[in-house]
N, C-alpha and C positions, 0 to 999 in steps of 0.2 A: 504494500500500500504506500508506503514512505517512497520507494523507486518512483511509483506512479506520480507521487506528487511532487516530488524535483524533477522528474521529466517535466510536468505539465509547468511548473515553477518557470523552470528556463525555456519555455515554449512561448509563454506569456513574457519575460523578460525581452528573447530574442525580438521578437514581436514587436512591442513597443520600441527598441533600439531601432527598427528598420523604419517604424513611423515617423520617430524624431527625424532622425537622418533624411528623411525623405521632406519633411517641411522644411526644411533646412537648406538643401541642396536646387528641392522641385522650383523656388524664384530665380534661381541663377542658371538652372539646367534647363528648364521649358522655352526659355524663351530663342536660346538655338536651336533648340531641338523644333519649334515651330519655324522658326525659319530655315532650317534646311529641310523639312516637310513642305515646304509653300510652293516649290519647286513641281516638285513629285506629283502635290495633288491639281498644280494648273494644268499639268501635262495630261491628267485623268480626266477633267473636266473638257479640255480641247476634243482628247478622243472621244470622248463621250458624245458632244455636238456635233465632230462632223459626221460620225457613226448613225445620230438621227438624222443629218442630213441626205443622207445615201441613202439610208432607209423610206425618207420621204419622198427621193425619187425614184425609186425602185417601185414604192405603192404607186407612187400617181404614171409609173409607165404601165405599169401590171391594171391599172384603172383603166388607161386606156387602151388596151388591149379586149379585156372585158369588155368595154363599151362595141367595140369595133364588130366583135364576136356576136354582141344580141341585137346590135342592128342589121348583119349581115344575115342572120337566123329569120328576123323579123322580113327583112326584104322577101327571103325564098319561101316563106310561108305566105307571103303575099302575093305571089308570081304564081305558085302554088295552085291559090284558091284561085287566080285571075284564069289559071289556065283551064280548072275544072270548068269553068263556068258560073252560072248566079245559081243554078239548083242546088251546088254544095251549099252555096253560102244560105241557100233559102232555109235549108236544111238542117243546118249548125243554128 
């Protein structure tokens, strides 16, 4: 039971030593460490924009593709019915 509790002893001690340390260090040490980050995440943000910009032209060519496709559809269904005659259409 005594082991358990100088283990847990200096568990709690180490502990608190890495917190001081850290309030201590983290004003002088963040503020590099965010400027040599600032870097890294512009370059993230660049790719990230022009990646949706590809993106957006890719849908709007794939749009018009689609388009081209159900007007072309709609054409021969029209040619279609012109060719049957007006008793299909009377009939539909």
């Amino acid at each position: 039971m005594a082991l358990l509790g100088n283990s847990l002893l200096r568990g709690v001690a180490t502990s608190v030593a890495v917190g001081v340390a850290l309030t201590v260090v983290a004003p002088v040490v963040m503020p590099a460490v965010v400027r040599g980050l600032r870097p890294v995440s512009k370059g993230a943000v660049k790719f990230g924009v022009v990646t949706v910009e590809r993106a957006r032209e890719t849908i709007a060519e794939l749009a018009e593709v689609v388009e081209d496709v159900f007007a072309e559809a709609e054409a021969e269904i029209e040619q279609e019915r012109a060719a049957t005659g007006p008793e299909a259409a009377a009939a539909e």
